[in-house]
C-alpha positions in Angstrom: 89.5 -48.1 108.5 90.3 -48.4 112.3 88.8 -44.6 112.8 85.8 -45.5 110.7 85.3 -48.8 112.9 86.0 -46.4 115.7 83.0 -43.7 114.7 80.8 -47.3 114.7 82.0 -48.6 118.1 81.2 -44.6 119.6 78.0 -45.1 117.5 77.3 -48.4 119.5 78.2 -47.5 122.8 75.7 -44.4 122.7 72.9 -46.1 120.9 72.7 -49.1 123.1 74.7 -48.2 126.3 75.0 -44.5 127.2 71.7 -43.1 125.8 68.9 -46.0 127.3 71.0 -45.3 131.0 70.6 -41.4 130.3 67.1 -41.8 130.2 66.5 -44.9 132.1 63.4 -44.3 134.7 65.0 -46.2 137.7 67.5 -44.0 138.0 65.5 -40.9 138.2 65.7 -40.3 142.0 69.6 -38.9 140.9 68.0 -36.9 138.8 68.0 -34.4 140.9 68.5 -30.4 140.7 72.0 -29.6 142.0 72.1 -26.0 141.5 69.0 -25.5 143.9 70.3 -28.5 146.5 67.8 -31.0 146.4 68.2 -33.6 148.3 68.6 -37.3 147.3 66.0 -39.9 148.2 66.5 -43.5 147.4 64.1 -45.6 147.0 63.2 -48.7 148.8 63.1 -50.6 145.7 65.9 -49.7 143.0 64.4 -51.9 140.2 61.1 -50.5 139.1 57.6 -52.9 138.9 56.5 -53.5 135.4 55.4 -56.2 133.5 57.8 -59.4 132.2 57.8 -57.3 128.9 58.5 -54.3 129.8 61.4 -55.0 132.3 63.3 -56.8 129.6 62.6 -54.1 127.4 64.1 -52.3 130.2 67.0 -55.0 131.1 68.1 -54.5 127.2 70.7 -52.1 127.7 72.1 -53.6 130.4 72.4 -57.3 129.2 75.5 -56.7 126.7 77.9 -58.2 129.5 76.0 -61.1 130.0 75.5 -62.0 126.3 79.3 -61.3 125.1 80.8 -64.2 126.3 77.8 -66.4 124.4 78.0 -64.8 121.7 81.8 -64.8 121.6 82.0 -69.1 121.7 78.7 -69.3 119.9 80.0 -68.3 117.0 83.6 -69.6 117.7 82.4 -73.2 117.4 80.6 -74.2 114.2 77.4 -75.1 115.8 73.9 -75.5 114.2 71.4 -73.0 114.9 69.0 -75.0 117.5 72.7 -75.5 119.5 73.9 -71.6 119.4 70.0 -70.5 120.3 70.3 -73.3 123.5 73.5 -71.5 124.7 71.6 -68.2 124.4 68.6 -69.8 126.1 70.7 -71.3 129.1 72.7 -67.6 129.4 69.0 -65.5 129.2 67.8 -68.7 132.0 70.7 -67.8 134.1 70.2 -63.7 134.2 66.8 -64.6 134.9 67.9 -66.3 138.0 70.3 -64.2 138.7 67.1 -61.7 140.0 67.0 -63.6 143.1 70.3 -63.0 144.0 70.9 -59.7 147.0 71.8 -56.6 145.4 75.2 -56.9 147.4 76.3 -60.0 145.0 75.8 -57.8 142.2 79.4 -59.8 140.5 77.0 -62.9 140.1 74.7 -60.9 137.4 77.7 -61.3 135.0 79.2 -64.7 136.2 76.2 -66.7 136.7 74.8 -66.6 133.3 78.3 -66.7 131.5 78.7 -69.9 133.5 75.1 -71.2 132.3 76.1 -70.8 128.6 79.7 -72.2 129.1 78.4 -75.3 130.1 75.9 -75.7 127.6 78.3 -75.3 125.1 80.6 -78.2 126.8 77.6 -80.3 126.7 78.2 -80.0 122.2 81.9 -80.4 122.2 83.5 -83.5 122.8 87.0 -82.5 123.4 85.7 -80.8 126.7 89.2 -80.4 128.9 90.6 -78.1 126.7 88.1 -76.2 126.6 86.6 -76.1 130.0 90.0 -75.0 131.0 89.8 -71.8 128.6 86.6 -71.1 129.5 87.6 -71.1 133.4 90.2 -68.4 132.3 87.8 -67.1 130.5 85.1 -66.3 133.6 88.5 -65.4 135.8 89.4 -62.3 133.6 85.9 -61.4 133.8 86.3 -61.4 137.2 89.3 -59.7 137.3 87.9 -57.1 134.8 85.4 -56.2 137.5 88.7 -56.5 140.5 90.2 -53.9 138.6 88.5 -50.7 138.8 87.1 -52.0 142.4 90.9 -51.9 143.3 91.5 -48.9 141.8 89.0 -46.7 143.8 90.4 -48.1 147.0 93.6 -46.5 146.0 94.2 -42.8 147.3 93.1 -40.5 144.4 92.9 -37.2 146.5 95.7 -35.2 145.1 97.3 -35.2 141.2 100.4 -36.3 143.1 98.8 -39.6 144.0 96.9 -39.8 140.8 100.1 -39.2 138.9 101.8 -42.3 140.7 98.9 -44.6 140.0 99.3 -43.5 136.1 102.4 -44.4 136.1 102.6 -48.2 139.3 99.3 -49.3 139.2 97.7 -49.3 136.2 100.0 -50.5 133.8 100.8 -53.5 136.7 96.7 -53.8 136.7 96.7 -53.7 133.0 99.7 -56.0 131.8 97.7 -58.9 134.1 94.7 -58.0 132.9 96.0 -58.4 129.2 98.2 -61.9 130.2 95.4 -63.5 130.8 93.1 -62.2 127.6 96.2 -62.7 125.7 96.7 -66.7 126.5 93.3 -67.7 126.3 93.3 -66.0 122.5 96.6 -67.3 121.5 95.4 -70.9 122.8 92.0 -70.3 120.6 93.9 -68.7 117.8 96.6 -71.6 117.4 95.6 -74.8 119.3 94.2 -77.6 117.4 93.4 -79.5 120.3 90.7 -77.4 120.9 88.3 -78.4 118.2 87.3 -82.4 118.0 86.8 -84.9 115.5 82.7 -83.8 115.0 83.6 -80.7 115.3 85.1 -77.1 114.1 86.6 -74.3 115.0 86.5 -70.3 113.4 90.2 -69.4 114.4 89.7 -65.9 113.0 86.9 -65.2 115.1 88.8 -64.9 118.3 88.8 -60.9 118.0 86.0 -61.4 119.7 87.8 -63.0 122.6 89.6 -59.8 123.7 88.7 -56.8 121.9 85.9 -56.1 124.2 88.7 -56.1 127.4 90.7 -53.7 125.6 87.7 -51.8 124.7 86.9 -52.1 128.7 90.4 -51.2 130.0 91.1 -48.4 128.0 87.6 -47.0 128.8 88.7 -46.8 132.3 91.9 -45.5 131.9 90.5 -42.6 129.7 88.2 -41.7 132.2 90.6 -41.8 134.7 92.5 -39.5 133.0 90.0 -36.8 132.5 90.4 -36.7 137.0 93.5 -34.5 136.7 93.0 -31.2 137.5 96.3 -29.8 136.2 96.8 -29.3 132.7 100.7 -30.4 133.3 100.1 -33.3 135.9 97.5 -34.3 132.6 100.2 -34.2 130.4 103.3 -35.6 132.4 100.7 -38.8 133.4 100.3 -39.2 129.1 104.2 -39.1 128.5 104.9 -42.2 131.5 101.5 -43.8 129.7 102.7 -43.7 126.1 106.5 -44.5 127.1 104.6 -47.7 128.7 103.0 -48.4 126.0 105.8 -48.5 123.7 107.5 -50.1 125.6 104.5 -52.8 126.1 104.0 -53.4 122.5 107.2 -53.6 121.3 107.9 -56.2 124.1 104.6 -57.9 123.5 106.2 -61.1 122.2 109.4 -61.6 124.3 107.1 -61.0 127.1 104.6 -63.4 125.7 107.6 -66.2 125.2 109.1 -65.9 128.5 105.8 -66.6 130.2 105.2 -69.7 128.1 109.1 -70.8 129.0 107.6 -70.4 132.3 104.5 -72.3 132.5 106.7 -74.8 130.8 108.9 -75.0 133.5 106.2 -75.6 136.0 104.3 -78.2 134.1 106.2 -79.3 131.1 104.2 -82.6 130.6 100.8 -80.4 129.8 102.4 -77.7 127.9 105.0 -79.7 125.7 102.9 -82.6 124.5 101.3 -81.3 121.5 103.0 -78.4 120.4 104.5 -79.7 117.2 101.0 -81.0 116.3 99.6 -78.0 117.0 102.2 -75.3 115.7 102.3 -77.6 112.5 98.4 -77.6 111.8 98.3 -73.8 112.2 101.2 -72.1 110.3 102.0 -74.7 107.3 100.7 -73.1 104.2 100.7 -76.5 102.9 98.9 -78.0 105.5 95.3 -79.2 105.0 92.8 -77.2 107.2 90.9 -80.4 107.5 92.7 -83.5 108.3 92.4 -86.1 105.0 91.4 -82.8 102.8 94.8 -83.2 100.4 93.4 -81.3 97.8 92.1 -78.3 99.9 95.6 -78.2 101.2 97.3 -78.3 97.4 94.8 -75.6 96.4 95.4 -73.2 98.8 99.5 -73.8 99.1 99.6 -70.0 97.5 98.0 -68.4 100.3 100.3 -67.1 103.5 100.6 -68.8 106.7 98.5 -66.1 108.5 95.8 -66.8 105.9 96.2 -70.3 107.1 95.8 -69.6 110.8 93.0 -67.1 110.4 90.6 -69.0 108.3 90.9 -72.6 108.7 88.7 -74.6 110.8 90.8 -77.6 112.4 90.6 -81.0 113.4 92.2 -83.0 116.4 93.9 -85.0 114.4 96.6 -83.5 111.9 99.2 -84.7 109.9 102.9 -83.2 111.5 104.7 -80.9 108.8 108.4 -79.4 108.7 108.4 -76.1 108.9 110.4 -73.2 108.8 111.3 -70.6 111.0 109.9 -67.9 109.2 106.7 -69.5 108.8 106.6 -70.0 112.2 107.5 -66.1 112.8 105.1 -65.0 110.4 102.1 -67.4 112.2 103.3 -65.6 115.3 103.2 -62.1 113.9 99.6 -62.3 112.8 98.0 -63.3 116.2 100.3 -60.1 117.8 99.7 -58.5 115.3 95.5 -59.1 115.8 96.2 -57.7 119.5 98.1 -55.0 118.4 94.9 -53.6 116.2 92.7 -54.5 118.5 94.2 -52.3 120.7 94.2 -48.9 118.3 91.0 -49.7 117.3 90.0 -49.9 121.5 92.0 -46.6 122.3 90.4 -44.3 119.7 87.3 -45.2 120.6 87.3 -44.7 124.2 89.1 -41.2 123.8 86.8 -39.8 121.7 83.8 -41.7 123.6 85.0 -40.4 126.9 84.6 -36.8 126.1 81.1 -37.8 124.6 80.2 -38.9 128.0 81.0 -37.0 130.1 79.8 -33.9 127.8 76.6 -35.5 127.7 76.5 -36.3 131.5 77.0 -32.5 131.9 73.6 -31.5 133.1 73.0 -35.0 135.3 76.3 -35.3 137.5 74.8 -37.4 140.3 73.4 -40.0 137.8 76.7 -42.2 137.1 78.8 -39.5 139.6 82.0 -39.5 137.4 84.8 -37.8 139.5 85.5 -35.6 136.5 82.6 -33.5 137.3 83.5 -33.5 141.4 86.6 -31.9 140.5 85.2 -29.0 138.3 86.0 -25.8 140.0 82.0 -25.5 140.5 80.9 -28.7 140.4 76.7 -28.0 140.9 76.7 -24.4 139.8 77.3 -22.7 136.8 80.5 -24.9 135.3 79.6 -24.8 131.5 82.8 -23.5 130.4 85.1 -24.9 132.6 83.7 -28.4 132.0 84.0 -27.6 128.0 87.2 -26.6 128.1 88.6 -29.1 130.6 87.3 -31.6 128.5 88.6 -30.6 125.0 92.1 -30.2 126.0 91.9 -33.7 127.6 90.8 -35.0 124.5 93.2 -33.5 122.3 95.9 -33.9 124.4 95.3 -37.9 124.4 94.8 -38.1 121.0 98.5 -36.7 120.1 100.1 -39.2 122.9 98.0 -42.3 121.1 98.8 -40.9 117.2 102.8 -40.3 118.6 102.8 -44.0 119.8 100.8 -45.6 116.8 103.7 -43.9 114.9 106.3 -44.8 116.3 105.6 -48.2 117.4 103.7 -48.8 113.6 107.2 -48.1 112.2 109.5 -50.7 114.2 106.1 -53.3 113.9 106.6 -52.8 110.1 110.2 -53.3 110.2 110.0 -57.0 112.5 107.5 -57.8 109.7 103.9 -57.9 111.5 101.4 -56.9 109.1 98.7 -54.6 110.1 97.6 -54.2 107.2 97.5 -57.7 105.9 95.7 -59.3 109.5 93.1 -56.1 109.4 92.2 -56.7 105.4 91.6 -60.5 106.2 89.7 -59.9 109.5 86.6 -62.3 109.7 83.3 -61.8 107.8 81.3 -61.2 111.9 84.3 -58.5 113.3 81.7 -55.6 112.8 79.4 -57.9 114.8 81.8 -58.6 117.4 83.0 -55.0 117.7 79.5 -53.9 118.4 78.9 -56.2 120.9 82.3 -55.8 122.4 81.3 -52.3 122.8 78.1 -52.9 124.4 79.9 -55.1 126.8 82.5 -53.1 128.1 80.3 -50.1 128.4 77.7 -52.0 130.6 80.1 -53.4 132.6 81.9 -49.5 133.3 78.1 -48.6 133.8 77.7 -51.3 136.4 80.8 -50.4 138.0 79.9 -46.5 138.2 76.4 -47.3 139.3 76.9 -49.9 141.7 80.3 -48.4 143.4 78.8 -46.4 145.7 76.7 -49.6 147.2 73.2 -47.4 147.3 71.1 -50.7 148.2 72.4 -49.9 151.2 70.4 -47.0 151.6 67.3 -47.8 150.4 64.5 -45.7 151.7 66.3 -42.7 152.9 68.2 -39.9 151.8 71.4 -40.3 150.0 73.9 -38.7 152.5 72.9 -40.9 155.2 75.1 -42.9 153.6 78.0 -41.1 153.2 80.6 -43.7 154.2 79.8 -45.9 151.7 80.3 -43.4 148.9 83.3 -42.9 147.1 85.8 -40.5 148.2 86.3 -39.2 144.7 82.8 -39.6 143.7 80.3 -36.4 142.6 77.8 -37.6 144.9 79.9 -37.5 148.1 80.8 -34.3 146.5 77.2 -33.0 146.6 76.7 -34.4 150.1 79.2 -31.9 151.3 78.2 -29.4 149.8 74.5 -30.2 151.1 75.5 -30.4 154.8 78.6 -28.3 155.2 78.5 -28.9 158.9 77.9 -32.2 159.2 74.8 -34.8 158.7 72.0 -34.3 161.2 71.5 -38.1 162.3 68.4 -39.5 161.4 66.1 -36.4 160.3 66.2 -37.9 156.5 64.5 -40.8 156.9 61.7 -41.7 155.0 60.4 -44.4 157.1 60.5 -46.1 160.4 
């Protein structure tokens, strides 16, 4: 099932992401032809005139970052359907406005109308601190989901050597905050009963939503970071440190998950203690009403499993305190790690087999999004068919055996401490295919901004490309072509288009 869901998320990512780009008309000016060195002239206007219509016809493709967080706590709150089209009103109103913002506060395109939609939501709930407080988390990982790959390229990349040391320091530091953060915000959705009110519900099993699209985003990037070795063995040395991380990682994933609770504890126990046997109690008592005063709903499903519990229940404020046991409260524990941990297989797959996709596709068009996979081909803007094929292949296959050796071995000890895969996957909410797709759409137009954005060409609107060689990256295709345009150097000011 995860490689079928996988073949749908690759499906997505093409059909709404990677395909409109590839043939998107603003970006035409890198369409350029590299094996005859033409030059590069940027517009003075990136964003092409057209009509209202047509620009969001346009704007389509690129608006599956802005709408994920609104769809996400949409559909997380049982709302009626003039209240879940107002939060998608007040987001489309903020992306609107978001137009008049400079090119250079391009971050504001995904904040601003995330922010619009948030606080229409708050405007329906009445228990707002709670969740004002998530959602605040919520717009800081998004933030720090653009941080990380902006961070990245300011890290030397110019040798395997240094490449080889961020595989194995920086990004799993990068990623273990990056998952913290997505990880808390979950749990708190997943298990906390404060967050839903006395007029309203909550869909606890519909917090997939909540981080499947950062693990779709973050594994993205590392795959394609990856594919910029340009030794088969510094390739394969980076995937052993990677997978011995990420054994480690998920077999650590709840000690590490306690000891930062203990933690936050520790620093404010007032806030963090109060209603934890309330809450715990709601969540993981198979005999516990998912309704507060519903007796008999509780007595009819008393059969059912404590994860079954968590994951379909909508709860109240108030609930009645139950005894419980320790292995119900395990077992309740298991299933939300054990949500994470599928989330994340289902995330990897896809992103290794879409990476190759990508950049095969990209092949012909290496200026467009400049990956540095193609900079490093041996002829980068000549004849580099073959080298590019089979560069890419054994990358594929080679990350494909590291993620099947670690879903082995790590499934194995998983099934042993008793989280069931199997079990969380099969009861997985009616919307996940819904939430995958537009996970996917997200992460891939946010690694589509990044790529297109990195390079900062509004800062060289109106002339040619390499006039602005400083601002490009270092590891980029298009500095690449810049070099190879003017060997011996830039002749200052004979590209200019205008005055």
């Amino acid at each position: 099932k995860l490689y079928q869901y996988s073949v749908i998320g690759i499906g997505a990512s093409l059909l709404l992401s990677w395909i409109p780009h590839y043939f998107d008309r603003r970006l035409a000016f890198l369409d350029v032809d590299v094996t005859a060195r033409e030059p590069v002239m940027v517009p003075a206007k990136l964003n092409m005139e057209a009509t209202p219509i047509m620009r969001f016809i346009v704007d389509l493709p690129n608006m599956g970052f802005v709408f994920a967080w609104s769809t996400m706590l949409a559909f997380y709150v049982d709302l009626s359907l003039p209240r879940r089209v107002a939060i998608f009103l007040a987001t489309f109103a903020g992306h609107l406005a978001t137009r008049a913002f400079p090119d250079a506060f391009s971050i504001l395109f995904v904040v601003f109308p995330t922010f619009c939609g948030l606080m229409t939501l708050l405007c329906f709930v009445p228990n707002r601190r709670v969740l004002a407080w998530v959602g605040v988390v919520l717009m800081g990982s998004i933030l720090f989901t653009f941080a990380l790959p902006t961070s990245i390229v300011l890290l030397p990349q110019d040798s395997d050597k240094n490449r080889l040391a961020m595989a194995i320091f920086v990004f799993p530091l990068l990623r273990e905050l990056q998952y913290s953060m997505v990880r808390y915000v979950s749990r708190r959705l997943t298990l906390g009963v404060e967050i839903a009110g006395q007029t309203i519900s909550v869909f606890h099993t519909r917090t997939w939503g909540f981080f499947i699209w950062q693990q779709v985003g973050v594994a993205m990037a590392t795959r394609l970071f990856f594919t910029t070795f340009t030794s088969k063995s510094a390739l394969v040395l980076a995937l052993v440190f990677q997978s011995l991380f990420e054994v480690v990682s998920r077999l650590s994933l709840e000690w590490r998950d306690r000891n930062l609770r203990h933690l936050c504890s520790t620093v404010a126990p007032y806030s963090s203690t109060r209603r934890r046997p309330t809450r715990i109690a709601a969540q993981i008592s198979p005999h516990a009403s998912t309704r507060a005063g519903s007796a008999a709903d509780g007595a009819s499903s008393a059969a059912e499993s404590p994860v079954g519990r968590v994951n379909e229940g909508t709860l109240p404020a108030e609930v009645e305190r139950i005894a419980l046991s320790k292995e119900e409260i395990q077992w309740a524990k298991n299933s939300f790690h054990s949500q994470l941990i599928c989330g994340e297989m289902l995330a990897e797959y896809t992103s290794i087999a879409l990476t190759s996709i990508v950049l095969f596709m990209f092949r012909k068009k290496p200026l467009l999004l400049g990956f540095d996979f193609h900079a490093l081909l041996d002829e980068p803007f000549g004849d580099n068919e073959a080298d590019n094929n089979t560069r890419v292949l054994f990358s594929f296959f080679t990350q494909i055996v590291a993620e099947l050796s670690v879903d082995t071995l790590c499934g194995f000890v998983e099934d042993q401490r008793g989280y069931s895969l199997t079990y969380v996957w099969s009861t997985r909410c009616k919307f996940f295919l819904v939430y995958y797709v537009v996970s996917c759409w997200a992460a891939m137009n946010g690694m589509f901004t990044f790529l297109l954005v990195r390079d900062q060409l509004f800062k060289c609107a109106n002339r040619n490309l390499c006039d602005c060689f400083d601002t490009l990256s270092h590891t980029g295709t298009r500095r690449a072509y810049c070099l190879e345009l003017y060997p011996e150097g830039f002749p200052p000011n004979s590209t200019l288009l205008g005055p």
